[in-house]
C-alpha positions in Angstrom: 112.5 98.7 98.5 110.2 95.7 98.8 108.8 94.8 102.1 105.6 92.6 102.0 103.7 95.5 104.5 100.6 97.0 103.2 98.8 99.1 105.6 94.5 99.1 105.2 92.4 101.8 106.4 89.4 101.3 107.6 87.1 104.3 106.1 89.7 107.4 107.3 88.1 110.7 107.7 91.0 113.0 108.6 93.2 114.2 105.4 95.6 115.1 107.9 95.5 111.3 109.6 95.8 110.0 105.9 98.9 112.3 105.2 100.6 111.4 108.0 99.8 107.6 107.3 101.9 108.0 104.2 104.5 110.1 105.7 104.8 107.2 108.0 104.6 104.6 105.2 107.4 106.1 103.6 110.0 106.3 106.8 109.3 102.3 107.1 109.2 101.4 103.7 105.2 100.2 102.7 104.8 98.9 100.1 100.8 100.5 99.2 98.5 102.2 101.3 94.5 101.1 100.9 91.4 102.5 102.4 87.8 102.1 102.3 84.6 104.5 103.0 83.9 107.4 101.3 85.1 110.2 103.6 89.1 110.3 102.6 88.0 110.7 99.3 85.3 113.4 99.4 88.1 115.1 102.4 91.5 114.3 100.1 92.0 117.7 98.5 93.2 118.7 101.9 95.5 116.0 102.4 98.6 116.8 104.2 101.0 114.1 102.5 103.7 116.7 103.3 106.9 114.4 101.5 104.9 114.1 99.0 104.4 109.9 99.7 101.3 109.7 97.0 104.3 110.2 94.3 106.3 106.3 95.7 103.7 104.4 97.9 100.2 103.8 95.8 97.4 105.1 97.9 93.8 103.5 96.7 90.5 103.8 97.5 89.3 100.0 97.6 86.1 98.0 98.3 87.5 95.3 100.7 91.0 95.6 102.3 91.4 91.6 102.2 89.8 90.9 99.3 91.9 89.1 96.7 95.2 89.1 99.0 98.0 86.3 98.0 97.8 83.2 100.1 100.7 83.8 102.0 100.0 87.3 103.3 98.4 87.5 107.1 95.7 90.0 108.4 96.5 91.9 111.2 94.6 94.1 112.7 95.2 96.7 115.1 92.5 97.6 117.2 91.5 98.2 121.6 90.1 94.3 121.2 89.6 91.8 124.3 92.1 88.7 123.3 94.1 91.4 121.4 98.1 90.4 121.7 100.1 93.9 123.8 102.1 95.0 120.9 105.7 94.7 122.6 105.1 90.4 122.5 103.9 90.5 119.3 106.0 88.5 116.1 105.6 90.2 113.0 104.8 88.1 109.9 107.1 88.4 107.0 104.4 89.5 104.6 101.7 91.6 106.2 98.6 93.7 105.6 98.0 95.7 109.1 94.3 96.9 109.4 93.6 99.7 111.3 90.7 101.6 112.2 88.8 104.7 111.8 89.3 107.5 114.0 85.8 107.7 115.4 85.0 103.5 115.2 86.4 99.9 114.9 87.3 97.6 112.0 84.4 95.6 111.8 84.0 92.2 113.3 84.0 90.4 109.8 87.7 91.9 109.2 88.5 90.6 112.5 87.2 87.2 111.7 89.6 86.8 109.0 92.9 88.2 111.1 95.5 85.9 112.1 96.1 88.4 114.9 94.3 91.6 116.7 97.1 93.4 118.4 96.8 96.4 120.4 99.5 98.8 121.7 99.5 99.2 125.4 98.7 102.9 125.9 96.5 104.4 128.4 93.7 105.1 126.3 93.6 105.5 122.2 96.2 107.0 120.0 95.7 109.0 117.0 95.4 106.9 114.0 98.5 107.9 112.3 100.4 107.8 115.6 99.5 104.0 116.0 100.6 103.4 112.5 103.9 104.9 113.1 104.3 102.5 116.2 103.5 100.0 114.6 105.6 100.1 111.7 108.8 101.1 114.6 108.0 98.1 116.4 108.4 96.0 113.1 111.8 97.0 112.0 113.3 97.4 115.6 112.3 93.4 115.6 113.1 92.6 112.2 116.9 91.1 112.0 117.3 93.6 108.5 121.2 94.6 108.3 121.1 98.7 108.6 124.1 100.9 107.7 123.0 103.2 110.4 124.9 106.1 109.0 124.0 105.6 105.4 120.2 106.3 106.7 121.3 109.4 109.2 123.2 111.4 105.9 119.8 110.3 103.8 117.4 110.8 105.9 118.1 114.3 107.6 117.1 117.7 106.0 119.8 120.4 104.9 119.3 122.3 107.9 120.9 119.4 110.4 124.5 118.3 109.9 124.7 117.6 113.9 127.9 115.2 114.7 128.3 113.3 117.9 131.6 113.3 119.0 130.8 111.2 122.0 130.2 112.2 126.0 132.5 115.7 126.7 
C-alpha cells in the first residue's frame, strides 16, 4: 500500500523511540522511514521494532531529509514552533514527508525554511517522539476521505488472543 507519507527523523537517539516510529509507520501505512545523526545508528542493535517494521517500511540512515525529494512532495515539520498551525486545523497534503525532531532538540531552522508548514499538536507540554508520530499519522487518516472496510481491518489487525464481538448496548 502506497501512500505518499515519508516520515524524517531528525538525528533520533532512543532505539526504543525509533522502534516504535516504525511500529507506528506500519499501522498508517509509510511508505520509508529516514533519519539523520549518528546516534540511532551507533544505538540500533537495541532497537525495539517489535512487528518487525524494518522487514516492509525501508528505514535509512540519510544525509539530508529533503535533499533530492520530487517536486510535488511538501515538507512538514512538526515541531513547539511560534507561527506553527494547532494540529486539529491542519490539511494534510496528499504527498508528504513529516519532519520531526530529536528527543532532546529541534529540527533546525534551515529544515524549517524549506517547510510548507510547521505544525504542532496542542498538548500541554512535549510528547514523546514516537507518540507525536503516532498522532500525527491518526490525524491524517481520520481526515483523509480513504474508503475503509472497517471490519476487514478489525479481523486483520487484532492478535489471536482477542476475538471480542460487540453485540451492541445490553
Amino acid at each position: 500500500m502506497k501512500n505518499d507519507v515519508t516520515i524524517g527523523l531528525c538525528n533520533p537517539k532512543s532505539p526504543s523511540n525509533v522502534g516504535a516510529v516504525m511500529r507506528a509507520a506500519g499501522c498508517y501505512g509509510v511508505d520509508a522511514v529516514n533519519y539523520t545523526g549518528e546516534r540511532f545508528a551507533r544505538a540500533a542493535k537495541f532497537q525495539t521494532d517489535t512487528k518487525n517494521r524494518q522487514n516492509e517500511i525501508p528505514l535509512s540512515g540519510v544525509n539530508s531529509l529533503t535533499e533530492g525529494l520530487p517536486a510535488d512532495v511538501s515538507i512538514v515539520c512538526v515541531e513547539l514552533a511560534e507561527g506553527a498551525i494547532a494540529l486539529p486545523e491542519f490539511n494534510h497534503p496528499d504527498k508528504s514527508l513529516y519532519i520531526f525532531g530529536p528527543e532532546d532538540g529541534s529540527i533546525t531552522q534551515s529544515i524549517v525554511d524549506q517547510a510548507c508548514a510547521v505544525v504542532y499538536v496542542p498538548t500541554i507540554g512535549c510528547m514523546n517522539l514516537a507518540a507525536t508520530v503516532n498522532v500525527v499519522l491518526y490525524d491524517r487518516l481520520a481526515k483523509s476521505n480513504a474508503v475503509v472496510d472497517h471490519q476487514a481491518i478489525i479481523q486483520k489487525s487484532r492478535d489471536v488472543n482477542n476475538r471480542l464481538v460487540f453485540k451492541g448496548p445490553a
